[in-house]
Steps between C-alpha positions, in 0.01 A plus 500: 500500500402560116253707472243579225180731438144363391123659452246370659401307189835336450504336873304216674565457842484130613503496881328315765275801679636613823857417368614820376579802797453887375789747591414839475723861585468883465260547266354152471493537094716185440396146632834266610341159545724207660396119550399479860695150534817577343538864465614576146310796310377321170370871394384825613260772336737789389521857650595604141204334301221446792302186342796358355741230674891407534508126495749297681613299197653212687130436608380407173566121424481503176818774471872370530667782712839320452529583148380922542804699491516721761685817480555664876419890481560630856430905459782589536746339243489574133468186308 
């Protein structure tokens, strides 16, 4: 899943209402919402930047995922 980070001014959430499901843990400060019908997390508010969202880039039409290079960081391994 690419990932990337928006304002609220920079995103426009087109959903049907009722579509979207709310996760919330521990603190409740970040929002992980998933598509009720499928599952997949098209963004979530971040813990980091409250008011500020990680988009699901592969749930934008108008982006091309296949041509994003991806480079795999796993936390432990140095690049």
């Amino acid at each position: 899943m690419s990932m990337f980070t928006l304002s609220p001014e920079e995103l426009e959430i087109d959903a049907d209402s009722g579509s979207l499901s709310l996760y919330q843990f521990d603190t409740k400060v970040a929002k992980h919402y998933f598509c009720k019908t499928c599952g997949i997390n098209p963004f979530n508010e971040t813990l980091r930047m409250p008011g500020h969202f990680r988009i699901n880039l592969g749930c934008i039409d108008e982006v091309d995922t296949d041509g994003i290079e991806v480079v795999v960081f796993d936390g432990k391994n140095l690049l």
